[in-house]
Each structure stands twice: as structure tokens, then as C-alpha cells.
N, CA, C and O atoms as CSV, one atom per row, in Angstrom:
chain,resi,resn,atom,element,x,y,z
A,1,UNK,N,N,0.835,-1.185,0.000
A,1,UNK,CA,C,0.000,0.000,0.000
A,1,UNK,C,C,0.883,1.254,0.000
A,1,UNK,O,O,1.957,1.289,0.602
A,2,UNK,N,N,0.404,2.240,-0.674
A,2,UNK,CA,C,0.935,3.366,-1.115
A,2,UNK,C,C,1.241,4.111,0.974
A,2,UNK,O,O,0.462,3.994,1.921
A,3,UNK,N,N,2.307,4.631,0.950
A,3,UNK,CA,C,2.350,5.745,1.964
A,3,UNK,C,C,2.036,7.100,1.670
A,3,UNK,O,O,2.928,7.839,1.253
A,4,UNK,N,N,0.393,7.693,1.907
A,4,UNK,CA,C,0.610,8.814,1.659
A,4,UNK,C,C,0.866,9.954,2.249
A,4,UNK,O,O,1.987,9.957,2.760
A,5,UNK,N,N,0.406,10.706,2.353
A,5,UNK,CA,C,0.978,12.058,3.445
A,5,UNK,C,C,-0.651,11.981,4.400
A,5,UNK,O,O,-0.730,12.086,5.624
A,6,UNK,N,N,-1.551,11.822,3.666
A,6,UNK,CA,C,-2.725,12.305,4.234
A,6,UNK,C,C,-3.774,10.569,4.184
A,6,UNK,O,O,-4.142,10.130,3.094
A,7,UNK,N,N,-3.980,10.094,5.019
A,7,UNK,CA,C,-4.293,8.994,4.622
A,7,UNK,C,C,-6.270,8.506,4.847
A,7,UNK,O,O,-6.956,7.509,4.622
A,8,UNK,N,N,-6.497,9.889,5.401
A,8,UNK,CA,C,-7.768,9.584,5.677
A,8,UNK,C,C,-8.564,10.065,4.500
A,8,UNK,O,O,-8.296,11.211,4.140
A,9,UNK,N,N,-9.800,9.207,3.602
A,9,UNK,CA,C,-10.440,9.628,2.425
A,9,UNK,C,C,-11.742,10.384,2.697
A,9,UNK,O,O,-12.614,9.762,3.303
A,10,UNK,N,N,-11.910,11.250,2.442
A,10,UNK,CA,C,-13.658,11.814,2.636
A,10,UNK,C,C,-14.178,11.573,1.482
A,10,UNK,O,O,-13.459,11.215,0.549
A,11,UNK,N,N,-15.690,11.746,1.327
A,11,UNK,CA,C,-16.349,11.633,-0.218
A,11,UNK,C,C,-17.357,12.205,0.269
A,11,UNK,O,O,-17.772,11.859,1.376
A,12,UNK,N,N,-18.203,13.589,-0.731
A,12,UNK,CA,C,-19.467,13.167,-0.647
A,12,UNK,C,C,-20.381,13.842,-1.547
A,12,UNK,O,O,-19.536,14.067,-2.414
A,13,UNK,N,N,-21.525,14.380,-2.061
A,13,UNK,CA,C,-21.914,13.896,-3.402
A,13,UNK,C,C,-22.704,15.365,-3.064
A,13,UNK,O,O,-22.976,15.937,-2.009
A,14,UNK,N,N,-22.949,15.705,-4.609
A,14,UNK,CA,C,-23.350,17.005,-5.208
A,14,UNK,C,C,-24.053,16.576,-6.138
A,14,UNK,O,O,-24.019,15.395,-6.484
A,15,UNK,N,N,-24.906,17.590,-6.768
A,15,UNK,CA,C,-25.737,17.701,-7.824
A,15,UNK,C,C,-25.076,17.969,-9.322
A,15,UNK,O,O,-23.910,17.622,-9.509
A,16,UNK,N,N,-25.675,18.456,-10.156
A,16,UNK,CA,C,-24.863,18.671,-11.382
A,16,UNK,C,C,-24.295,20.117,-11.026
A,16,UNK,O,O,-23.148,20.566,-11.009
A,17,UNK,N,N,-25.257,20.546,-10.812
A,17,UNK,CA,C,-25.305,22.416,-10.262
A,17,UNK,C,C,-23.950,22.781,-9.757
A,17,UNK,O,O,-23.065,23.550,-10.133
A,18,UNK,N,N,-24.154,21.733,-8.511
A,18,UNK,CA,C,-23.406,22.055,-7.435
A,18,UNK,C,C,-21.926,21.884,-8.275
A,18,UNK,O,O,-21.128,22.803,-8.460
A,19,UNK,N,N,-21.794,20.727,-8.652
A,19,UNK,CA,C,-20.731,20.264,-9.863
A,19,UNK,C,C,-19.991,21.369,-10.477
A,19,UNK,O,O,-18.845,21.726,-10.202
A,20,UNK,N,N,-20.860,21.904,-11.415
A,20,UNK,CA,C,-20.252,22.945,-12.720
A,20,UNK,C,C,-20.077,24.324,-11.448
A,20,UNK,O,O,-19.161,25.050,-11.835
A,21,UNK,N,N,-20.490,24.685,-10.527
A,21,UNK,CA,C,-19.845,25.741,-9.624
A,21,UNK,C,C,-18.451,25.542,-9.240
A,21,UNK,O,O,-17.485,26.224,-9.582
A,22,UNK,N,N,-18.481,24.343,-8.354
A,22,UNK,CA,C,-17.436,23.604,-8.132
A,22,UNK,C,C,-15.984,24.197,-9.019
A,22,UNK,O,O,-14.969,24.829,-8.722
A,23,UNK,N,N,-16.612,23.534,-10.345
A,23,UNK,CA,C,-15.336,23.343,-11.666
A,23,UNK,C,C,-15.215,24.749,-11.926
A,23,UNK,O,O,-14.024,24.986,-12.124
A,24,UNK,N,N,-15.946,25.839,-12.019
A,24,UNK,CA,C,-16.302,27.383,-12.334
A,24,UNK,C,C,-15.439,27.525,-11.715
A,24,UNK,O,O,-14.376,27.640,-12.325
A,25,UNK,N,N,-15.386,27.614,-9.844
A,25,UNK,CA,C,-14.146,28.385,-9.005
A,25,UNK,C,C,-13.212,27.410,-9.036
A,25,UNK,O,O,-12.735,27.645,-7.926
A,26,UNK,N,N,-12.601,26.531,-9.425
A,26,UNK,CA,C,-11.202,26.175,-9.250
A,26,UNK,C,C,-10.864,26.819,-10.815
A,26,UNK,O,O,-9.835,27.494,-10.843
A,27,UNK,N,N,-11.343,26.735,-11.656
A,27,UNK,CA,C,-10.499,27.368,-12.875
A,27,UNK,C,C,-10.511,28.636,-12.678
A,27,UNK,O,O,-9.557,29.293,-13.096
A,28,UNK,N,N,-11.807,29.409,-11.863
A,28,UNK,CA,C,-11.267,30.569,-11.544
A,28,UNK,C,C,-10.191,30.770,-10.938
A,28,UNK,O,O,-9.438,31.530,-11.547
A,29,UNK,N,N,-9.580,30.156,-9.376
A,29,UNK,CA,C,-8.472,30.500,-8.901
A,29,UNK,C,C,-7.151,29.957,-9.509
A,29,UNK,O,O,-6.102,30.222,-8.921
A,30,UNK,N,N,-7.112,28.768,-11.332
A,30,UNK,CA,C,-6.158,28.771,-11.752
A,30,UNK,C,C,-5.592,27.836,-10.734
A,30,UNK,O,O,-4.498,27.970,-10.185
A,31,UNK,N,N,-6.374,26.962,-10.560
A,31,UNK,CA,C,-5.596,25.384,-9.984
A,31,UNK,C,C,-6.126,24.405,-10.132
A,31,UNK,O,O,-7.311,24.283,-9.825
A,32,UNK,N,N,-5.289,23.244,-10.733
A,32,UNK,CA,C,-5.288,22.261,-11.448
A,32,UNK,C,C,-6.010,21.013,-10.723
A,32,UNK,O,O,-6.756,20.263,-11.353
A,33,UNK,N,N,-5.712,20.834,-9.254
A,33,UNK,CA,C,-6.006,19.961,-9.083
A,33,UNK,C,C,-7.237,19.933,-7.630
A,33,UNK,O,O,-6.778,20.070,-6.496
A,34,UNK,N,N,-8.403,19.791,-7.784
A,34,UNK,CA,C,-9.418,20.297,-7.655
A,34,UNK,C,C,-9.473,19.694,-6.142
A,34,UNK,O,O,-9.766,20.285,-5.102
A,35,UNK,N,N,-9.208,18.731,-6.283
A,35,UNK,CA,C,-8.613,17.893,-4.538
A,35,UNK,C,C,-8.056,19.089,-3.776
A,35,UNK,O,O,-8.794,19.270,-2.808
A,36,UNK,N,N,-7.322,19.753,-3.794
A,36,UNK,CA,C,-6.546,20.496,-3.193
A,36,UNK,C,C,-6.853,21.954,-2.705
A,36,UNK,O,O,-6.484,22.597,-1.722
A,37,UNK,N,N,-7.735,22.251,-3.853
A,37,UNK,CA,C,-8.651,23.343,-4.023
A,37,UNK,C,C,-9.812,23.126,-2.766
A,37,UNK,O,O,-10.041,23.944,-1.875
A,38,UNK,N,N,-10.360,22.024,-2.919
A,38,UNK,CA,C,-11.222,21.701,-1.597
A,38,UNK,C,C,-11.269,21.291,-0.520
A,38,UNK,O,O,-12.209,21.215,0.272
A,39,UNK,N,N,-9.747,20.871,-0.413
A,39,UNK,CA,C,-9.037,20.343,0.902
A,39,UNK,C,C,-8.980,21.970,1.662
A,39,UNK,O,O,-9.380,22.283,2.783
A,40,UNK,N,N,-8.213,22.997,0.406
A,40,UNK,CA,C,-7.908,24.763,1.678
A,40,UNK,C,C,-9.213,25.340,1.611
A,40,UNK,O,O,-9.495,26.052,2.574
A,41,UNK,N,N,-9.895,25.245,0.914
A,41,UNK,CA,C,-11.350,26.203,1.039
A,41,UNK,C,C,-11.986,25.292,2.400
A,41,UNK,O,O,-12.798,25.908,3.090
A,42,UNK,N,N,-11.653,23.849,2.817
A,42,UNK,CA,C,-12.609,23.668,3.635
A,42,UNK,C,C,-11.800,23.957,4.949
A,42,UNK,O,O,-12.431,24.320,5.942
A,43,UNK,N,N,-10.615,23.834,4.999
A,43,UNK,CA,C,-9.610,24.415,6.074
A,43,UNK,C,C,-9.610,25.871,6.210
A,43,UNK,O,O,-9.946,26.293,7.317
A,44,UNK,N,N,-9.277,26.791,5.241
A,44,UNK,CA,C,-8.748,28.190,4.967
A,44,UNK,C,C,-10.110,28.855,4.539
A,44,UNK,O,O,-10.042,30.071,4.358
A,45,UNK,N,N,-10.933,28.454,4.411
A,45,UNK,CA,C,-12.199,29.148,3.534
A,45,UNK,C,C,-11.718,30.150,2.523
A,45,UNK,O,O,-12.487,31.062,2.219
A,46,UNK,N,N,-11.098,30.113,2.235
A,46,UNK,CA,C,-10.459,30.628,0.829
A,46,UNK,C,C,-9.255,30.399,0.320
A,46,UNK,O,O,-8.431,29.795,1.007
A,47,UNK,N,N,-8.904,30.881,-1.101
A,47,UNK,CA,C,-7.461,30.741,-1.547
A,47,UNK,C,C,-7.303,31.831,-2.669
A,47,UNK,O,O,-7.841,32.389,-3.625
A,48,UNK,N,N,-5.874,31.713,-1.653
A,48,UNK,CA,C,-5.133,32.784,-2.562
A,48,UNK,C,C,-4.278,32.935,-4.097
A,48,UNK,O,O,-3.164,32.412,-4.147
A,49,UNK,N,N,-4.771,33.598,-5.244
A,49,UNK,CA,C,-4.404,33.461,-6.199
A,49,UNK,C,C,-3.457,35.013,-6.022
A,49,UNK,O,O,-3.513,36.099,-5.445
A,50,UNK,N,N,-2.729,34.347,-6.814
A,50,UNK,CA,C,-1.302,35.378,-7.149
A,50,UNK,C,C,-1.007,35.423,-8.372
A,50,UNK,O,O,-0.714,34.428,-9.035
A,51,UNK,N,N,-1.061,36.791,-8.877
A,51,UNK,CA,C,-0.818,37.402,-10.680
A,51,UNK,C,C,0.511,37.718,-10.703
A,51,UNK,O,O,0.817,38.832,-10.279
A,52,UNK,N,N,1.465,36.910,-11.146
A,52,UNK,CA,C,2.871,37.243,-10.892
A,52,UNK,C,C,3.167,37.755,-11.845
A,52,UNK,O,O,4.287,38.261,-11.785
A,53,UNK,N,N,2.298,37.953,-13.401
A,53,UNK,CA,C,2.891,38.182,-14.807
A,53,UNK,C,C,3.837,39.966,-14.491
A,53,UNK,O,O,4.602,40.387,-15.358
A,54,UNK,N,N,3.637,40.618,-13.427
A,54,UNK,CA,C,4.761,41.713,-13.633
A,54,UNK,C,C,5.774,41.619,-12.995
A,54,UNK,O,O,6.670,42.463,-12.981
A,55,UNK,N,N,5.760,40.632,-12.418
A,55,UNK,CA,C,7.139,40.055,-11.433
A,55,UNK,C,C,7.852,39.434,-12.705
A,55,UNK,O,O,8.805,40.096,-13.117
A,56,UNK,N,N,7.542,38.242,-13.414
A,56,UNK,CA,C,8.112,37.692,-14.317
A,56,UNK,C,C,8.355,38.846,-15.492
A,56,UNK,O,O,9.491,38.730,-15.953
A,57,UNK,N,N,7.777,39.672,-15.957
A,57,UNK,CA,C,8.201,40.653,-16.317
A,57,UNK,C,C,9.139,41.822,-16.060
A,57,UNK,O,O,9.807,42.420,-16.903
A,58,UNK,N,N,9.088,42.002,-15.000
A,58,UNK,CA,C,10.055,42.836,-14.936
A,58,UNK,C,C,11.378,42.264,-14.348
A,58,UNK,O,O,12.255,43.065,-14.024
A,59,UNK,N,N,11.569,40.962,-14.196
A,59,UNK,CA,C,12.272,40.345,-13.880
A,59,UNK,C,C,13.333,40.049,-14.796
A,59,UNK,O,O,14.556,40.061,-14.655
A,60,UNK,N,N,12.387,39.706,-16.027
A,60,UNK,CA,C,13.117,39.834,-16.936
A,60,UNK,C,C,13.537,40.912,-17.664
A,60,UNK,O,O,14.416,40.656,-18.487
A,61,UNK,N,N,13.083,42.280,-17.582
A,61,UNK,CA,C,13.699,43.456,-18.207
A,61,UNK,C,C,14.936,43.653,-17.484
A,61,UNK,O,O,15.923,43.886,-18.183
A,62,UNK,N,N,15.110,43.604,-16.077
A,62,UNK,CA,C,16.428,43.504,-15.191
A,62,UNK,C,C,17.527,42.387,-15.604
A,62,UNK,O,O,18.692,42.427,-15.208
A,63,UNK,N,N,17.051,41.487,-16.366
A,63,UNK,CA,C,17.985,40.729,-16.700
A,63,UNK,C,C,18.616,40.724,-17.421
A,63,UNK,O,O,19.795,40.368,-17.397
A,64,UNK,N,N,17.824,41.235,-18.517
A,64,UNK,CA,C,18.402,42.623,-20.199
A,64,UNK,C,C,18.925,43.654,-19.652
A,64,UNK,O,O,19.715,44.302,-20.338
A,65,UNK,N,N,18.804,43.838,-19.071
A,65,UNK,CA,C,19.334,45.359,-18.381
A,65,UNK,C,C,20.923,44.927,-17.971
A,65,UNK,O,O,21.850,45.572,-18.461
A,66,UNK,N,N,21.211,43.679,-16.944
A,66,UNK,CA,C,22.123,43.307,-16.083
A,66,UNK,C,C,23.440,42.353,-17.441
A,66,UNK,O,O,24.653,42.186,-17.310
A,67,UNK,N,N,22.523,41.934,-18.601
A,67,UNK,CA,C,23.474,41.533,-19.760
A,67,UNK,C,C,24.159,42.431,-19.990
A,67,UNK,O,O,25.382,42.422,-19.849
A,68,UNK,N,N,23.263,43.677,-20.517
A,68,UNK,CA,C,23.487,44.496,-21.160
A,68,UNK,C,C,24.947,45.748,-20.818
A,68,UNK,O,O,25.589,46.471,-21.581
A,69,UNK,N,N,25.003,45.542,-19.460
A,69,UNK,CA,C,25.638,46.466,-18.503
A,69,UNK,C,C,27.396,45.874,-18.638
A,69,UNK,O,O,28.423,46.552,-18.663
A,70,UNK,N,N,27.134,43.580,-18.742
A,70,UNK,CA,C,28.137,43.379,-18.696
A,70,UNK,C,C,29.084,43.157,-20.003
A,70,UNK,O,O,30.262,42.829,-20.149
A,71,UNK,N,N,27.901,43.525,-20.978
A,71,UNK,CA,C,28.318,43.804,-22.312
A,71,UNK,C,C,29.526,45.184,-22.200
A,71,UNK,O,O,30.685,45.456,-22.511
A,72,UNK,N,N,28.639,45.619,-21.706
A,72,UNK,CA,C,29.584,47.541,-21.869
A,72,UNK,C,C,30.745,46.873,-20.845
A,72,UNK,O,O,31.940,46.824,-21.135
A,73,UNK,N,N,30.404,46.580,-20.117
A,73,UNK,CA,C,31.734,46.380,-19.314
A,73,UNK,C,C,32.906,45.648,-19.898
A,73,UNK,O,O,34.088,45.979,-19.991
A,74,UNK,N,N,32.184,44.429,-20.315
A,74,UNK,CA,C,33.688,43.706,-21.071
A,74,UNK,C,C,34.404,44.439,-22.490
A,74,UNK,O,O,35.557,44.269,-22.887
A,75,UNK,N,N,33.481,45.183,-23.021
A,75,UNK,CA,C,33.721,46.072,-24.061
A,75,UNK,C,C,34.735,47.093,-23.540
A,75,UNK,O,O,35.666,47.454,-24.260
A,76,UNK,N,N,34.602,47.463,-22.565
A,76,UNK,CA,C,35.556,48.592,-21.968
A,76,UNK,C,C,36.871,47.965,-21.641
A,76,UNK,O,O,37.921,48.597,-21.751
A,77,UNK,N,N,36.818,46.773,-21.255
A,77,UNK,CA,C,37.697,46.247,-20.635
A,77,UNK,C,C,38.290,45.648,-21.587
A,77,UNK,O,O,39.123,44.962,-20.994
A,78,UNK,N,N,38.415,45.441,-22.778
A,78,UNK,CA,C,38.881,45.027,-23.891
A,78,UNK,C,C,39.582,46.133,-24.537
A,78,UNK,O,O,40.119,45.968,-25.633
């Protein structure tokens, strides 16, 4: 038998309704695996989604930026 982290199973049953809501807010909060989604909403009563696209963005303009700097530098230094 598998060792898992969490070993106790719950189950218990919804309508269609209840269903397609269900599937509505986990693709709303952009998580995949819907187990998990209902494991923190029933612990945390909510979850937190995080929009990182200007972190990864500007993350990467600093990184063009930080090439770019050691471009001039080895250029000078040549």
C-alpha cells in the first residue's frame, strides 16, 4: 500500500449544479487539481491566487538590463 501524506479519504456527493460551480471556481483560482482546491477552502475558507505576470516581467527586463551592462563592461575592458 501506497504511503501517503494524508491517509484519511472523505467523499461526498453534489448535484450537477453544485458540480459545474465547483469546476467554475477552481479554474477561476487557476488550480489544477481540484482535490486540493477543496481540501484549503474547507480548512482556509479561501485561496489565494497570485498574478505574478509583472514580477516575471520585470524580472526579466532587469535581466536585459544586467546583460546588457556586462556587455559595456567587457567592451571597456577590452
Amino acid at each position: 500500500m501506497d504511503k501517503r501524506k494524508r491517509n484519511i479519504q472523505m467523499k461526498f456527493y453534489v448535484d450537477e449544479k453544485e458540480l459545474e460551480q465547483i469546476n467554475r471556481r477552481v479554474q477561476l483560482a487557476n488550480v489544477t487539481n481540484r482535490g486540493a482546491y477543496l481540501r484549503k477552502m474547507a480548512i482556509d475558507g479561501f485561496v489565494v491566487k497570485v498574478d505574478t505576470f509583472l514580477l516575471v516581467i520585470s524580472s526579466a527586463i532587469f535581466a536585459q538590463l544586467y546583460i546588457n551592462y556586462i556587455m559595456q563592461y567587457n567592451q571597456h575592458q577590452n
